[in-house]
N, C-alpha and C positions, 0 to 999 in steps of 0.2 A: 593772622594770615599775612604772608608777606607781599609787599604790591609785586607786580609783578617786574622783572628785570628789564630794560629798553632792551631791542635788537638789536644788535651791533654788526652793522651788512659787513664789514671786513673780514669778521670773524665768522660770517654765513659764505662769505663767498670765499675764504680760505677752506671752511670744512667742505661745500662743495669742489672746490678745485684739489681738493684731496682725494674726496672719492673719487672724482673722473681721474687723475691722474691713476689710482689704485686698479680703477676699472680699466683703463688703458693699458696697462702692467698685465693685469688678468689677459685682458685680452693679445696680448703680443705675446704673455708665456704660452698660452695656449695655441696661437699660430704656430710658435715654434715647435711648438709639441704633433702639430698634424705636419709640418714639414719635414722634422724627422722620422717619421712613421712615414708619411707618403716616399720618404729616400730609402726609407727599411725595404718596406713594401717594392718600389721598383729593384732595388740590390736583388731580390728573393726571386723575382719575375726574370730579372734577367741572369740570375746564375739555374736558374729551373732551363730555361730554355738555352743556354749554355750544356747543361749534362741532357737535354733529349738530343743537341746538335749533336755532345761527343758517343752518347748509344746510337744515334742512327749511324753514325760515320763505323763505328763497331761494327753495326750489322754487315754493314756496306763492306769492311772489312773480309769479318766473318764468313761472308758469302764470297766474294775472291776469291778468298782462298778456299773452299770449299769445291768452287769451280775450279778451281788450277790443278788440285788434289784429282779430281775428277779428271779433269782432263790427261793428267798424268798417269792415272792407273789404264785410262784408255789405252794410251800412247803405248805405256808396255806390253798391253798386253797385243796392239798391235804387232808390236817388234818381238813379243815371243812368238804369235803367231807367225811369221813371214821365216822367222829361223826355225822355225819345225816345219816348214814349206819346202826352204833351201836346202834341209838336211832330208828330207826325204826326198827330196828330186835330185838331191848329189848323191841320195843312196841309190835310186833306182838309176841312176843315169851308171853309176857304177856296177850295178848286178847286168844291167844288158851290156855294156862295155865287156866286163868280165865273160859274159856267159858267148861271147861269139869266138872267144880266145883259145886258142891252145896253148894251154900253160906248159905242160908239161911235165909234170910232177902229178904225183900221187905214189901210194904203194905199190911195188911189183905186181902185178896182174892182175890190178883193179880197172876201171875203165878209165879211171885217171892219166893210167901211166900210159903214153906214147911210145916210150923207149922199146917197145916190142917190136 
């Protein structure tokens, strides 16, 4: 059996300063590993609340115009009504205009004709 080797602290304290360095290594790849996922992670959070700002602004759209539409077909049909007001008050205003009038015309010996 062979006696055993001496320890040699240089060589003890090189293999330790390897592994701490290796575990340091470990350790900062893996920082940078939740650094980028924590920068993924906010990119995702803030383009999600990016497209709910650009659907609500949609809706907010959507709805405008919805009312405007509305308001518009109001509006017409206001102005159709007021001109089927105006045309029958310019008709009726013209049947009693007409009907107080002696026109003068019709056929020979109708009650129309005046000329008798």
């Amino acid at each position: 059996q062979a006696p055993p080797r001496p320890v040699d602290l240089e060589e003890l304290e090189a293999e330790q300063l390897r592994r701490a360095l290796e575990a340091s290594a470990a350790e900062a790849e893996a920082e940078a590993e939740r650094a980028k996922q924590a920068k993924r992670e906010a990119e995702r959070r803030e383009h999600e609340e990016r497209r709910a700002r650009e659907r609500a602004l949609q809706r907010e759209w959507n709805a405008t115009q919805r009312q405007a539409h509305a308001r518009q077909e109001v509006e017409r049909a206001d102005t159709a009504r007021r001109e089927r007001e105006l045309q029958r008050a310019s008709a009726t205003a013209a049947a009693v205009a007409l009907s107080g009038l002696d026109l003068g015309f019709g056929p020979p010996g109708s009650d129309f004709d005046d000329a008798e």
